[in-house]
C-alpha positions, 0 to 999 in steps of 0.5 A: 489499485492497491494502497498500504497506509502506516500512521507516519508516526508519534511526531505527526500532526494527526497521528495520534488521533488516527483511527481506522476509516469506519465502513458505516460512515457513508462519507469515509467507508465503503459506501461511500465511494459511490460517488467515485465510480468504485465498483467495490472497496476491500480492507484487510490487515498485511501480516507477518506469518511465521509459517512462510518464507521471505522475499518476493515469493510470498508476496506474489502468491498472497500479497497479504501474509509473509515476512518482509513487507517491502517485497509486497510493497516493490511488487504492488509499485512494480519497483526495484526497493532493496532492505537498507543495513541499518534496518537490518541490522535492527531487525536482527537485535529484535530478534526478527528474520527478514529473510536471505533477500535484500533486493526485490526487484518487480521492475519488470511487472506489468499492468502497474500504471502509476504509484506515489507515496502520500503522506502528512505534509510535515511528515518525517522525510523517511516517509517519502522513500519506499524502502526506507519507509516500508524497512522501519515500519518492518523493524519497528514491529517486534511481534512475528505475527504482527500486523504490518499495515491496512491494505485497501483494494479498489476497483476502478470503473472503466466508463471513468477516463483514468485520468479522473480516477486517479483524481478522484482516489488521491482525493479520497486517500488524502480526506481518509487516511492523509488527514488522519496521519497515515502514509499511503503508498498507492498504486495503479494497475490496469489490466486487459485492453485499454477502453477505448471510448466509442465502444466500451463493450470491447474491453476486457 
């Protein structure tokens, strides 16, 4: 699983009291997925890099430093997601490059079991749209090296039915970082042979 959280913004119940989750808080951090039947957990920053091209490329080779989030962003959803104008356009008065692409299509990437957007309730609608969100949050940001977002890395156990995982991961997204006034744009992947119950040891 693959998840990028934004704050939703200033007008947010809870955004400006966010703060990033704690791995010494056994409830909110690393260790406290356990419980979960998460074999790790990783966070690490996605950034802008000046030394790197824009679009898909970079986000496949890194997934963590390039120069328009919304490729990693379509390539982690395994989704079609296009830059809007506007955002463009504002990009440009900042003086920022987002690159010659204006489509990232990863509609055809494998392994991408399901992904959603999960946001505050109130949030602003833009929230709920991936290009939309990941294009503001990429024009927002005036700095060239700029951090774009947290990105969290879980691996989920295969003695766990998918289904339950899935539950258990939207429970942890929302009590960590949906209560603290972060949209996460989550994602499963599954990859190797589907586990099959009555003999674990034959999958991947």
């Amino acid at each position: 699983m693959v998840q990028l959280g934004i704050p939703a913004g200033a007008g947010t119940p809870g955004a400006a009291r966010w703060r990033r989750p704690d791995h010494r808080d056994r409830r909110g951090g690393a260790a406290g997925v356990d419980d979960l039947g998460f074999f790790r957990i990783k966070q690490s920053f996605v950034t802008r890099s000046p030394l790197t091209t824009a679009g898909g490329a970079a986000a496949y080779q890194s997934g963590e430093r390039f120069r328009c989030v919304l490729a990693a962003a379509a390539y982690q959803a395994g989704s079609c997601e296009a830059i809007n104008p506007a955002v463009r356009a504002m990009a440009m008065k900042q003086g920022l490059s987002l690159g010659p692409d204006t489509v990232f299509d990863y509609s055809g990437k494998r392994g991408v079991y399901a992904s959603e957007i999960r946001h505050p309730p109130d949030a602003p609608a833009w929230c709920r749209q991936r290009s939309t969100l990941w294009g503001r949050m990429e024009a927002s940001e005036r700095r060239r090296d700029a951090a774009l977002a947290l990105r969290y890395e879980a691996a989920l156990s295969r003695t766990v039915p998918i289904d339950l995982s899935i539950r258990h991961l939207n429970g942890f997204v929302d009590r960590h970082l949906v209560a603290r006034g972060l949209v996460v744009d989550t994602a499963i992947h599954l990859y190797g042979k589907p586990l099959d119950p009555r003999i674990p040891e034959a999958a991947d």
